[in-house]
PDB file of N, CA, C and O in Angstrom:
ATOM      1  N   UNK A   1     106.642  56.331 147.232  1.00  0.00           N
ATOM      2  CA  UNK A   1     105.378  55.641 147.375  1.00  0.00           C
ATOM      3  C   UNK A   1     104.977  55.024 146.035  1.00  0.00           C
ATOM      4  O   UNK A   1     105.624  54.093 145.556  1.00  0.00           O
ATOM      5  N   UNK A   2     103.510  55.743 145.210  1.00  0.00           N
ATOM      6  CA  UNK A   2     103.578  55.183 144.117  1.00  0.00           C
ATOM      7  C   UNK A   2     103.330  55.923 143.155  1.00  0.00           C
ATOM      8  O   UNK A   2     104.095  56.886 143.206  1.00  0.00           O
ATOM      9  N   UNK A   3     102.497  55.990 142.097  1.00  0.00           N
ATOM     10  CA  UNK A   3     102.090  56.852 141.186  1.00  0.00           C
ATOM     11  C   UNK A   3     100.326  56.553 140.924  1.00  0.00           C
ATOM     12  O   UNK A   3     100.096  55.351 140.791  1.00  0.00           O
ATOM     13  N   UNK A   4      99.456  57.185 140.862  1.00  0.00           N
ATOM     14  CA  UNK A   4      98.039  57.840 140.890  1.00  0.00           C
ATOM     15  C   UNK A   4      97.603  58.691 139.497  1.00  0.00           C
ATOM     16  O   UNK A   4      97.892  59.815 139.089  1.00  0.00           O
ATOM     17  N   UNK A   5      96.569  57.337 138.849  1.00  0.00           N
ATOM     18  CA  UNK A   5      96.070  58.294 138.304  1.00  0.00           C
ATOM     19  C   UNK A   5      94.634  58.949 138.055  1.00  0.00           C
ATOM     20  O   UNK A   5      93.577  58.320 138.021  1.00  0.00           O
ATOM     21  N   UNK A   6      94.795  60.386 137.881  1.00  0.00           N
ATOM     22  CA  UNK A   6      93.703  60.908 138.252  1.00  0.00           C
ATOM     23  C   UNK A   6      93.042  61.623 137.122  1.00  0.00           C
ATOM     24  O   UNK A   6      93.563  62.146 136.137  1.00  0.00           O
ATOM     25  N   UNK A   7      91.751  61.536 137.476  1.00  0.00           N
ATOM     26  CA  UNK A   7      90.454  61.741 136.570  1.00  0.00           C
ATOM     27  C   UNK A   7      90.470  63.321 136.863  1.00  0.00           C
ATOM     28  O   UNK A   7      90.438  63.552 138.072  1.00  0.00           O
ATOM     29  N   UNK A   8      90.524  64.814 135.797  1.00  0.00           N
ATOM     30  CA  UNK A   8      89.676  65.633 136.454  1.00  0.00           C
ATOM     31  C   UNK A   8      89.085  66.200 135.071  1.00  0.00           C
ATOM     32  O   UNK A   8      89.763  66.379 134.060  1.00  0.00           O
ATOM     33  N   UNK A   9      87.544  66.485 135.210  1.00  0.00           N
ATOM     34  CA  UNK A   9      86.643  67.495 134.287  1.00  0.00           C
ATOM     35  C   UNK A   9      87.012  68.448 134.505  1.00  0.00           C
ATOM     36  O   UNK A   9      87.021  68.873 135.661  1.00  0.00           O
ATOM     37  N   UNK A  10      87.387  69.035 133.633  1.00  0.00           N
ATOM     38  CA  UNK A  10      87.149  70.116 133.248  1.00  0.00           C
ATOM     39  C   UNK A  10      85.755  71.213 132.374  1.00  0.00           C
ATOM     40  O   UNK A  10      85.905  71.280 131.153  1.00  0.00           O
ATOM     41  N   UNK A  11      84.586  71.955 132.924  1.00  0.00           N
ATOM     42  CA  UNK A  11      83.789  72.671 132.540  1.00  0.00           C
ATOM     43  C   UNK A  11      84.511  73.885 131.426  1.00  0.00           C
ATOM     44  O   UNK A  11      85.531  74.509 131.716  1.00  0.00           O
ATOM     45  N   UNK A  12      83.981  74.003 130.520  1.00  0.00           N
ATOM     46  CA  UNK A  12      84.204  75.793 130.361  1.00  0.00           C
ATOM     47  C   UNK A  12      83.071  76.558 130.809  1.00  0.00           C
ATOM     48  O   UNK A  12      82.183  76.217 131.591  1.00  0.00           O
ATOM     49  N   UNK A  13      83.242  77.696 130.166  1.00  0.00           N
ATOM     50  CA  UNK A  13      82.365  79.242 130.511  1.00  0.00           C
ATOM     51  C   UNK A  13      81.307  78.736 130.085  1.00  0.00           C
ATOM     52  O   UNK A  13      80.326  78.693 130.828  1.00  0.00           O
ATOM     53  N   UNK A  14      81.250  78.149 128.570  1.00  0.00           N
ATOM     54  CA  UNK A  14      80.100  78.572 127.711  1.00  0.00           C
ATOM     55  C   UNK A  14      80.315  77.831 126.699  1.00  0.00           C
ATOM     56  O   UNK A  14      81.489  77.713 126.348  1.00  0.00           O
ATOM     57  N   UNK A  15      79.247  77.112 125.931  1.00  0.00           N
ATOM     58  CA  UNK A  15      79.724  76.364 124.981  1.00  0.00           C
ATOM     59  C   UNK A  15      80.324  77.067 123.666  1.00  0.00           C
ATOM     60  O   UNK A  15      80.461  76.358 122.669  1.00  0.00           O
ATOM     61  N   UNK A  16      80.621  78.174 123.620  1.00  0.00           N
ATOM     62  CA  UNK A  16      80.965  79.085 122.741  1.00  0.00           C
ATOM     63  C   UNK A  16      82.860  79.010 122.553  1.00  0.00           C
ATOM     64  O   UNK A  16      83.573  79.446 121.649  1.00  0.00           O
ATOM     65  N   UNK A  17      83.191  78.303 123.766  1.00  0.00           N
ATOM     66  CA  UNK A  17      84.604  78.382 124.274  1.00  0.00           C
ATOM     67  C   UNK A  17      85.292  77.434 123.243  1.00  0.00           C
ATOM     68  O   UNK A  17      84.763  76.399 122.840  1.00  0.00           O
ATOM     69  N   UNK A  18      86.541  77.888 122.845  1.00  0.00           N
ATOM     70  CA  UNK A  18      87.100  76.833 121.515  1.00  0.00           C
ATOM     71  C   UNK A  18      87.534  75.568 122.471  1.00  0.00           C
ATOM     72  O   UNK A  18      88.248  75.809 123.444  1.00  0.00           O
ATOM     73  N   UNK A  19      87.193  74.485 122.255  1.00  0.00           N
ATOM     74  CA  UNK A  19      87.870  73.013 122.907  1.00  0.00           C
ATOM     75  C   UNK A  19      89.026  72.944 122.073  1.00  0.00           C
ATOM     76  O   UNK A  19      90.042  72.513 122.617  1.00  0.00           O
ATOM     77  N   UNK A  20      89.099  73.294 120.794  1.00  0.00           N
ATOM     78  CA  UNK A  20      90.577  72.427 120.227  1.00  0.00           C
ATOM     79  C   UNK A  20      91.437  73.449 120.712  1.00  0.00           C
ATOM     80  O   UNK A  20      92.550  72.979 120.946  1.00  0.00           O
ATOM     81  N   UNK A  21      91.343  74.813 120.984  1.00  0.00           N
ATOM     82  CA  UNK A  21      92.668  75.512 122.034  1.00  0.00           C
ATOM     83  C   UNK A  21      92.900  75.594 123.631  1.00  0.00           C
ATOM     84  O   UNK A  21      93.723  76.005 124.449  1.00  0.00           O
ATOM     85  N   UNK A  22      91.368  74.794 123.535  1.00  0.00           N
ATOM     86  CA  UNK A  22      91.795  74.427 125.368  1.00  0.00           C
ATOM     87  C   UNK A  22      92.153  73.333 125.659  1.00  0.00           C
ATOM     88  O   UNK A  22      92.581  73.144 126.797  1.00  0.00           O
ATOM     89  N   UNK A  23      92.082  72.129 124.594  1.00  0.00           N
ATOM     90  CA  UNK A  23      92.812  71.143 124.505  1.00  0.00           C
ATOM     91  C   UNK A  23      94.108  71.400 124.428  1.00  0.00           C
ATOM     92  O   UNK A  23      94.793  71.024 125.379  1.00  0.00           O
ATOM     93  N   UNK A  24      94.759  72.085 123.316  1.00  0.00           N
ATOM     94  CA  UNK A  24      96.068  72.123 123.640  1.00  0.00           C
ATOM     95  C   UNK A  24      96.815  72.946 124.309  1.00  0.00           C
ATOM     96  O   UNK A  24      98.025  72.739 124.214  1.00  0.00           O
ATOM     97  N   UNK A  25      96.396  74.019 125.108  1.00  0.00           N
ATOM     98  CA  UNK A  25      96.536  74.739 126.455  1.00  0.00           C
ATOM     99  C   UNK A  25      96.194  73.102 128.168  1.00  0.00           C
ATOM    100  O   UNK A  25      96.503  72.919 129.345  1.00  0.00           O
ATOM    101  N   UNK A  26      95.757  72.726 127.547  1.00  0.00           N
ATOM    102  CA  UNK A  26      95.521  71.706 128.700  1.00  0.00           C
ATOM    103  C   UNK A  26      96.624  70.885 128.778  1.00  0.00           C
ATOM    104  O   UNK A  26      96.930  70.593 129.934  1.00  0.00           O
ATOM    105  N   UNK A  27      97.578  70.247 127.579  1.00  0.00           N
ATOM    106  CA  UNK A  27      98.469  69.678 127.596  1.00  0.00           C
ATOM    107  C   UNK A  27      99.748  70.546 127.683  1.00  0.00           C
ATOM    108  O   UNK A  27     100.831  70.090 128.048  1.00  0.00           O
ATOM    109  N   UNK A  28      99.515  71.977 127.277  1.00  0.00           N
ATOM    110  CA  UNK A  28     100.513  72.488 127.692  1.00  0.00           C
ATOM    111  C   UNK A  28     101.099  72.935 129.171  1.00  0.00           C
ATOM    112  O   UNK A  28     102.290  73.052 129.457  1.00  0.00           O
ATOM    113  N   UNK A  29      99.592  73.228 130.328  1.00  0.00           N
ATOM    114  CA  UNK A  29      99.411  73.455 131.106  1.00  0.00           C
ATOM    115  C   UNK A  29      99.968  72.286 132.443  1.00  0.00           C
ATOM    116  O   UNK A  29      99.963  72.458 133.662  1.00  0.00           O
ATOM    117  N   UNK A  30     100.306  71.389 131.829  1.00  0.00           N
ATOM    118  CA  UNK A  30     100.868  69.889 133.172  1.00  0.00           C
ATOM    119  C   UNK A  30     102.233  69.811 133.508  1.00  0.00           C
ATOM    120  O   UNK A  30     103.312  69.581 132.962  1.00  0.00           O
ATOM    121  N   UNK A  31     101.673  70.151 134.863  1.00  0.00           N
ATOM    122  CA  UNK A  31     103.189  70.685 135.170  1.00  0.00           C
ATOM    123  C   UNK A  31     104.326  69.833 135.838  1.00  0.00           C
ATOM    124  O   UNK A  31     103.861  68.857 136.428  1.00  0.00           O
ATOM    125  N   UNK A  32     105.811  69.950 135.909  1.00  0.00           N
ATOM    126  CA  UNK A  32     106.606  69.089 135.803  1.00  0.00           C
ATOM    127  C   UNK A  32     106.192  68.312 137.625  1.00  0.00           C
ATOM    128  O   UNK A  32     105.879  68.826 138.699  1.00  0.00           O
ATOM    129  N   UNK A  33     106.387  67.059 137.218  1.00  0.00           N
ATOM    130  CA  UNK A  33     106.110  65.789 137.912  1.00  0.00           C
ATOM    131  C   UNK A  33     104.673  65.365 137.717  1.00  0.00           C
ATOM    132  O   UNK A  33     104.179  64.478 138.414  1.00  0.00           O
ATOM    133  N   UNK A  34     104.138  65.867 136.964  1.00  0.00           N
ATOM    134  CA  UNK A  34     102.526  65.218 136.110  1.00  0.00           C
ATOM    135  C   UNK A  34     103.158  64.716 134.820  1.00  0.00           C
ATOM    136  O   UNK A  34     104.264  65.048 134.395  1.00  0.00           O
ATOM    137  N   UNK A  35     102.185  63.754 134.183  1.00  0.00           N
ATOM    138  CA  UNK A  35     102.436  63.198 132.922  1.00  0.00           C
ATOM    139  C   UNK A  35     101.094  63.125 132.325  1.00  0.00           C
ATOM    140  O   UNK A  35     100.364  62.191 132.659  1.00  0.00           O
ATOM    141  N   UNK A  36     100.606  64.171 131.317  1.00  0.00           N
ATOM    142  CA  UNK A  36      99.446  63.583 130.545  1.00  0.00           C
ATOM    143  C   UNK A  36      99.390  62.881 129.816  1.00  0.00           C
ATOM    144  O   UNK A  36      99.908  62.789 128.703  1.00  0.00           O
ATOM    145  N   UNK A  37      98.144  61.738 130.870  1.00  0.00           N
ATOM    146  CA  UNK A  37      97.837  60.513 129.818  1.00  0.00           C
ATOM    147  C   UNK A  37      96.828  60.404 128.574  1.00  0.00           C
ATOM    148  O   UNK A  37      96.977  59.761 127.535  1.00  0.00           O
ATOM    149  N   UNK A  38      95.812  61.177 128.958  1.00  0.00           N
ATOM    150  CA  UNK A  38      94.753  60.966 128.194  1.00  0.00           C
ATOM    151  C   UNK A  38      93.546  62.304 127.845  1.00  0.00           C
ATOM    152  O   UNK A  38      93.425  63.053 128.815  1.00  0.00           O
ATOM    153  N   UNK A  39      92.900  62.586 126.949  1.00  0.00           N
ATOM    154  CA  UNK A  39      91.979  63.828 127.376  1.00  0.00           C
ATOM    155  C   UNK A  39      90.723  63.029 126.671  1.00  0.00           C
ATOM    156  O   UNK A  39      90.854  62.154 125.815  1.00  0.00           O
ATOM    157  N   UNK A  40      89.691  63.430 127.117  1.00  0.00           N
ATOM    158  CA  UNK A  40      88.201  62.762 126.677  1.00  0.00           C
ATOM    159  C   UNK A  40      87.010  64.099 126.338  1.00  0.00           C
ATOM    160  O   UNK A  40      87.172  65.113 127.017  1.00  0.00           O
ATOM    161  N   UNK A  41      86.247  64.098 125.668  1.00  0.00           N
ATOM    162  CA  UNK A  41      85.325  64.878 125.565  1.00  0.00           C
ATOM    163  C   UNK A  41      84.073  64.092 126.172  1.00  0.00           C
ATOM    164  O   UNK A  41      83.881  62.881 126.063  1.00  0.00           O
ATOM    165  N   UNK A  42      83.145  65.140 126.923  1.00  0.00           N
ATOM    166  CA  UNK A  42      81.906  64.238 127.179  1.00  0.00           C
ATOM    167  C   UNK A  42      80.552  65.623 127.530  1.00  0.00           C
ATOM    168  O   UNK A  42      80.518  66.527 128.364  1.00  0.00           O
ATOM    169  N   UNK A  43      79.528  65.168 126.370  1.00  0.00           N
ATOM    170  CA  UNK A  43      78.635  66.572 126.081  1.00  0.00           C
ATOM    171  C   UNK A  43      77.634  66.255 127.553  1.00  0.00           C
ATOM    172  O   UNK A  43      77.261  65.280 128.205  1.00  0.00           O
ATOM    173  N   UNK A  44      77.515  67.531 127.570  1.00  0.00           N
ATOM    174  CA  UNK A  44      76.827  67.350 128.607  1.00  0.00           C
ATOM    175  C   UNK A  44      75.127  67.828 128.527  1.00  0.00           C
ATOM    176  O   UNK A  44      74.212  67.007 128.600  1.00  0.00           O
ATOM    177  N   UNK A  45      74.931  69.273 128.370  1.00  0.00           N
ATOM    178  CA  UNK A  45      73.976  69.405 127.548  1.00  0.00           C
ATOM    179  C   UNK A  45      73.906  71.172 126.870  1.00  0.00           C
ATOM    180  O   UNK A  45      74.624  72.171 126.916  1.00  0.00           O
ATOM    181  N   UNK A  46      72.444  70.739 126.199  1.00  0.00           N
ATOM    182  CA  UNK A  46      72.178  72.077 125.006  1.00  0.00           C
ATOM    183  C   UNK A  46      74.104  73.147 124.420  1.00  0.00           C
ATOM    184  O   UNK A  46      74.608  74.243 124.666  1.00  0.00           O
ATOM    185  N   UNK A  47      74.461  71.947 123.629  1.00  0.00           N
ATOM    186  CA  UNK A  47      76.254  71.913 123.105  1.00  0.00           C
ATOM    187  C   UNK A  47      77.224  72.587 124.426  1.00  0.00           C
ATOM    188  O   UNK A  47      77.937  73.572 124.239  1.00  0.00           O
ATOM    189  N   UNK A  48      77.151  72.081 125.395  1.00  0.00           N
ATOM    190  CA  UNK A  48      78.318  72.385 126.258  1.00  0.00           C
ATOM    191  C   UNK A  48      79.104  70.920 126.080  1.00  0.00           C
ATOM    192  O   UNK A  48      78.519  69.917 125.669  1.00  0.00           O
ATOM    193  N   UNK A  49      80.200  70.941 126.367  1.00  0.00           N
ATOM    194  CA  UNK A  49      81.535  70.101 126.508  1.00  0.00           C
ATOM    195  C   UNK A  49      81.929  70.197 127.377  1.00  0.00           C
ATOM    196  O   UNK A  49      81.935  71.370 127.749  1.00  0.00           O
ATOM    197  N   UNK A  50      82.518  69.226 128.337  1.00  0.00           N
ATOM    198  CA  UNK A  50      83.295  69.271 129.337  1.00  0.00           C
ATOM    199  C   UNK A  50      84.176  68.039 128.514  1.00  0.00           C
ATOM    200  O   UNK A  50      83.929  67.025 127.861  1.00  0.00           O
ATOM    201  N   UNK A  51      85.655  69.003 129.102  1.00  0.00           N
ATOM    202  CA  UNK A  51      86.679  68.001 128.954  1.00  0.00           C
ATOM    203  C   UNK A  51      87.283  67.297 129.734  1.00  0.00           C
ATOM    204  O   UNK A  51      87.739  67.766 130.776  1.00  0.00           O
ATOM    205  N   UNK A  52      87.433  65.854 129.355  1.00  0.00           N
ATOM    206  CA  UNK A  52      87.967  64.821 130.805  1.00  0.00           C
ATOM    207  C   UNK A  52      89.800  64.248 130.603  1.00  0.00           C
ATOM    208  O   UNK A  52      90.261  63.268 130.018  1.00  0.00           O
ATOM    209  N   UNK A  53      90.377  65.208 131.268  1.00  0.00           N
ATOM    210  CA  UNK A  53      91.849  64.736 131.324  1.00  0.00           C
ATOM    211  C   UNK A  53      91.986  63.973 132.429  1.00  0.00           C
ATOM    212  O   UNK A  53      91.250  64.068 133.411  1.00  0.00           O
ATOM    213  N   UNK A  54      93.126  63.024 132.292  1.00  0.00           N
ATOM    214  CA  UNK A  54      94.073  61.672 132.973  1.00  0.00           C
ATOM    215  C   UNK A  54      94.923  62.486 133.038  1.00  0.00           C
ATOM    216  O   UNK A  54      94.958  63.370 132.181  1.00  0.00           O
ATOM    217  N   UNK A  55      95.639  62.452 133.818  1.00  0.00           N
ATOM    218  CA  UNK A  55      97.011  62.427 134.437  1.00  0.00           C
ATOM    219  C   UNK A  55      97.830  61.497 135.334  1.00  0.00           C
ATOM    220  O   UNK A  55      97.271  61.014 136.319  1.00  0.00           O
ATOM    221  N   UNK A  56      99.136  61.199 135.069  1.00  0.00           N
ATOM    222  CA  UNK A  56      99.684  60.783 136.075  1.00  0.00           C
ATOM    223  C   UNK A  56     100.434  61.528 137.445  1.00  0.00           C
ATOM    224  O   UNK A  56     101.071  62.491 137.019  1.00  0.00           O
ATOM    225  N   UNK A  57     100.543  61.435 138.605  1.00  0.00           N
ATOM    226  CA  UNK A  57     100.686  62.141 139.137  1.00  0.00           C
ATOM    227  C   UNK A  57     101.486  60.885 140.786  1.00  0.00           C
ATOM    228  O   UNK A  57     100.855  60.028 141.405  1.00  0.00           O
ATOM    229  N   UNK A  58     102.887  61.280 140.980  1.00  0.00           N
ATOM    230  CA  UNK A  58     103.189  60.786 141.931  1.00  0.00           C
ATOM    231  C   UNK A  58     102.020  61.494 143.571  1.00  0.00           C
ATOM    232  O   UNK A  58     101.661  62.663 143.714  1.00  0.00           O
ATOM    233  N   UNK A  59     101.670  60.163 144.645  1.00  0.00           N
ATOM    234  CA  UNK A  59     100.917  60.361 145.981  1.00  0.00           C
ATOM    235  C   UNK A  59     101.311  61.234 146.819  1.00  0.00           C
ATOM    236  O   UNK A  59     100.679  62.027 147.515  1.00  0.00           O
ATOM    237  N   UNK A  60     103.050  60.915 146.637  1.00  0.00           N
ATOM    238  CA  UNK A  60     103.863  61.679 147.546  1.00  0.00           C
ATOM    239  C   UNK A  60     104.188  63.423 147.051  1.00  0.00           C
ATOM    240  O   UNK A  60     104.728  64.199 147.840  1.00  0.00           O
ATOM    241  N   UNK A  61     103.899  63.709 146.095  1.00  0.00           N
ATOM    242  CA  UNK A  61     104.069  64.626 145.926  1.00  0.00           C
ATOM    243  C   UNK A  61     102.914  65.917 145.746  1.00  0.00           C
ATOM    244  O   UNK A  61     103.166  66.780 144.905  1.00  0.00           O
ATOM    245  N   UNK A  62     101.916  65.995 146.390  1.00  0.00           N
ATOM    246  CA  UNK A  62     101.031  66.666 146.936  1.00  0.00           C
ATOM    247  C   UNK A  62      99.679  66.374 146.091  1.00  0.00           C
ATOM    248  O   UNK A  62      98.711  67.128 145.992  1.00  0.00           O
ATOM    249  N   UNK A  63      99.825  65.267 145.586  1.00  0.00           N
ATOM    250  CA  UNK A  63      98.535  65.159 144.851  1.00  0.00           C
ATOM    251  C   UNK A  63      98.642  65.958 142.974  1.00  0.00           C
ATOM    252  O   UNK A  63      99.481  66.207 142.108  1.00  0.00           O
ATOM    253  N   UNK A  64      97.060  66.080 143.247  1.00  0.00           N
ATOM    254  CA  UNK A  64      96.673  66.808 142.098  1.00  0.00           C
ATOM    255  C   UNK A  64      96.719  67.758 142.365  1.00  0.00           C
ATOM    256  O   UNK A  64      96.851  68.099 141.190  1.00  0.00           O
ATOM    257  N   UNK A  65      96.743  68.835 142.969  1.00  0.00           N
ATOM    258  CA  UNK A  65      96.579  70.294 143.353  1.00  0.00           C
ATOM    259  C   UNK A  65      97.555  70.729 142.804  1.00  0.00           C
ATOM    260  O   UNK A  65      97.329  71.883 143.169  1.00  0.00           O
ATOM    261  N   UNK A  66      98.903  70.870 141.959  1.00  0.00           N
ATOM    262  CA  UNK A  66      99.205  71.797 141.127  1.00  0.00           C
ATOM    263  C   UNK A  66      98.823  71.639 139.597  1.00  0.00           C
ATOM    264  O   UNK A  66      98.790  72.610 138.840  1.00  0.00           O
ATOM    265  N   UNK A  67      98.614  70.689 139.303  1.00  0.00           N
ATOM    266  CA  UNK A  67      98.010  70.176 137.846  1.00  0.00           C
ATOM    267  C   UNK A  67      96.294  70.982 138.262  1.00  0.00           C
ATOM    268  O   UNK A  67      95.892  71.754 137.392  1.00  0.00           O
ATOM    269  N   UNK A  68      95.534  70.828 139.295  1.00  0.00           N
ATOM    270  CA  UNK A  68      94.154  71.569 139.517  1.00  0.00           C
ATOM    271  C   UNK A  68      94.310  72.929 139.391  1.00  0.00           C
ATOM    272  O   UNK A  68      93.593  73.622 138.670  1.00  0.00           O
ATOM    273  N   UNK A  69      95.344  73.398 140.157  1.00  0.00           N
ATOM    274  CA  UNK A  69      95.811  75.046 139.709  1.00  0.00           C
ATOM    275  C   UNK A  69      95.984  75.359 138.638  1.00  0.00           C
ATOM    276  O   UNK A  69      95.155  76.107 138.119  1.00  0.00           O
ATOM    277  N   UNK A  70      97.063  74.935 137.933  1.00  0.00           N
ATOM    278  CA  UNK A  70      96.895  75.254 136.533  1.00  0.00           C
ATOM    279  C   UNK A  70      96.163  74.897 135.757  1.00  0.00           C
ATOM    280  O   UNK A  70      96.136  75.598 134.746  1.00  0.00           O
ATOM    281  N   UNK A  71      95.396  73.917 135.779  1.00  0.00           N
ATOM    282  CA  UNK A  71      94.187  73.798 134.526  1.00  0.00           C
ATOM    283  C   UNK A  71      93.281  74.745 134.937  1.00  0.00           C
ATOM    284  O   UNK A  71      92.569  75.214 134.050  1.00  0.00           O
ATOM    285  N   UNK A  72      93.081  75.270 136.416  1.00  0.00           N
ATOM    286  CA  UNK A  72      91.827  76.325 136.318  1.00  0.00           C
ATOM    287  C   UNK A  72      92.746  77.699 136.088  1.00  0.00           C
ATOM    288  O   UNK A  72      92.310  78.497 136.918  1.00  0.00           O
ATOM    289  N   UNK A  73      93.500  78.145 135.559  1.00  0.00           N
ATOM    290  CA  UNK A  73      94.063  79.449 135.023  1.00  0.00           C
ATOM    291  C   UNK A  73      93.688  79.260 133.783  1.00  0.00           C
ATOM    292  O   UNK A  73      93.238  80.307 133.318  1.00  0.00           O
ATOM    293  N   UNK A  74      93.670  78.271 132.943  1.00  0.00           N
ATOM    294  CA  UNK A  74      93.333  78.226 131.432  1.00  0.00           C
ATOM    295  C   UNK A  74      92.335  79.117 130.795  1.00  0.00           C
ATOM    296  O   UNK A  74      91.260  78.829 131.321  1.00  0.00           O
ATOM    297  N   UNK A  75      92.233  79.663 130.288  1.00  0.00           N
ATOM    298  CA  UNK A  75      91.227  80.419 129.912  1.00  0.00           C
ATOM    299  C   UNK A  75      89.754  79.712 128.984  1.00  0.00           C
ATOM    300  O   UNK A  75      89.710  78.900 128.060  1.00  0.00           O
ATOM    301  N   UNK A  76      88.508  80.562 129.839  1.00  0.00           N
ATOM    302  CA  UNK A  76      87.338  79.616 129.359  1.00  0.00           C
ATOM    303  C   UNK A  76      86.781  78.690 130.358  1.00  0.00           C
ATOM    304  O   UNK A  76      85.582  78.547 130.599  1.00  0.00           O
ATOM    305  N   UNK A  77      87.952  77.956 131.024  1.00  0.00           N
ATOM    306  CA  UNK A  77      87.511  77.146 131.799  1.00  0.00           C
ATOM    307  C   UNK A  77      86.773  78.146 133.294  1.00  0.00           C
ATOM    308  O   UNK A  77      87.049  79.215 133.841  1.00  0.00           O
ATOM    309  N   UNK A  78      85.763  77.085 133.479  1.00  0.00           N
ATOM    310  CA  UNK A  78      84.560  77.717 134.599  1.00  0.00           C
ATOM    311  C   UNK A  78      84.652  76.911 136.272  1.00  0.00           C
ATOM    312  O   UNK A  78      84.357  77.288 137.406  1.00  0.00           O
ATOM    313  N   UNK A  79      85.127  75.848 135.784  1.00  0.00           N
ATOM    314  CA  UNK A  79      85.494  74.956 136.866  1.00  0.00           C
ATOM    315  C   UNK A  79      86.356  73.453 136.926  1.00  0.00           C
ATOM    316  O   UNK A  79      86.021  72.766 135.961  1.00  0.00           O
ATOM    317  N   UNK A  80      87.209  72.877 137.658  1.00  0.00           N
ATOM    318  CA  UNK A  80      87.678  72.288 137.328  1.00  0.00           C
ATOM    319  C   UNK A  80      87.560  71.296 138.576  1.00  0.00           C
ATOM    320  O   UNK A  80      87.558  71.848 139.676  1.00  0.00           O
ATOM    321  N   UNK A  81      87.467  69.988 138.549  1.00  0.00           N
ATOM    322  CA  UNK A  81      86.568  68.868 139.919  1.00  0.00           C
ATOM    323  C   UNK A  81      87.237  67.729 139.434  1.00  0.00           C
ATOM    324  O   UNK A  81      87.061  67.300 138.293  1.00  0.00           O
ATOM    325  N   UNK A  82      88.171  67.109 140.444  1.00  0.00           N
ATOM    326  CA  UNK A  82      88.727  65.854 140.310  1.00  0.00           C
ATOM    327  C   UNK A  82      87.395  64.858 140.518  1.00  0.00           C
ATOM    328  O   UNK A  82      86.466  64.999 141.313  1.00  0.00           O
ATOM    329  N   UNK A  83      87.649  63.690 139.423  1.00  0.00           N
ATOM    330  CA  UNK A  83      86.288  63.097 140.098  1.00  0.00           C
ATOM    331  C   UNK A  83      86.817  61.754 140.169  1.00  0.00           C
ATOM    332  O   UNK A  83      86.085  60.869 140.612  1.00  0.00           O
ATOM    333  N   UNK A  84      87.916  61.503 139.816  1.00  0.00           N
ATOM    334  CA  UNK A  84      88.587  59.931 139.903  1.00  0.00           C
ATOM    335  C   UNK A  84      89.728  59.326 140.112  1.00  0.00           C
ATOM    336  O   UNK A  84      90.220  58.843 139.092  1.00  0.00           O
ATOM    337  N   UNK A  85      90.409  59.163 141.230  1.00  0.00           N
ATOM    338  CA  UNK A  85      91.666  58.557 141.180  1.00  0.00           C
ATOM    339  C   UNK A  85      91.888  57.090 141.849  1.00  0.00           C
ATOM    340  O   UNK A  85      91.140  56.504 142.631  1.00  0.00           O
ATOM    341  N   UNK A  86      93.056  56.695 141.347  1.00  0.00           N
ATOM    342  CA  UNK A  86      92.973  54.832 141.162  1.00  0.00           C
ATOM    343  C   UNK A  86      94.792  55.038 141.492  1.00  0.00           C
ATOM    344  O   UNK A  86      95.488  55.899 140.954  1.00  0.00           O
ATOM    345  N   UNK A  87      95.186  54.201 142.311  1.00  0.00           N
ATOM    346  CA  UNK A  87      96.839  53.794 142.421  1.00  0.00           C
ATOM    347  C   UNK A  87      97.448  53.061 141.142  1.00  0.00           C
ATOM    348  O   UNK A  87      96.800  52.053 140.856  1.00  0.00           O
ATOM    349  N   UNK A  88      98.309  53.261 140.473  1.00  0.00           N
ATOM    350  CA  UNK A  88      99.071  52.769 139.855  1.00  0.00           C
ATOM    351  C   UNK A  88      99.857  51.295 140.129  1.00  0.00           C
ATOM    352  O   UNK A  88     100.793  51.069 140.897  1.00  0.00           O
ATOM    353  N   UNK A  89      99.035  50.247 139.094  1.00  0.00           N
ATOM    354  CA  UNK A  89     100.236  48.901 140.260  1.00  0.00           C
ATOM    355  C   UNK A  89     100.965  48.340 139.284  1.00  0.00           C
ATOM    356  O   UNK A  89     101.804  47.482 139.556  1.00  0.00           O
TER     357      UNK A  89
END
């Protein structure tokens, strides 16, 4: 089919949670047939962070739901909500 890429936030626990080791637990965390494209920070409020990773991710191959599984095992993280995907042309 084609390739999809998708938007998901990531929340942590608490703004207390380290971002620069859940950043690189996040890129370590993408699992084979994902490709991370991109990660974004975006405050939300009284110092919480949510982090916004891209991924690429083939349609045919079940979506985002194993890249969603493993980013919510990460530790810290509180929730994890696809909020954007766009086809690849």
């Amino acid at each position: 089919m084609g390739d999809v890429v998708a938007t998901i936030k990531l929340m942590p626990e608490s703004p207390d949670v380290d971002l620069e080791q859940m950043k690189k637990d996040v890129e370590a965390s993408i699992p084979e047939g994902a490709e991370f494209y991109k990660l974004d920070e975006e405050p939300i409020a009284f110092g919480l962070v949510a982090l916004i990773v891209m991924v690429v991710v083939g349609d045919a191959e079940g979506g985002t739901e194993k890249v969603e599984e493993n980013l919510a095992k990460i530790d810290g993280v509180s929730n994890v909500e696809v909020t954007d995907t766009r086809r690849l042309m």
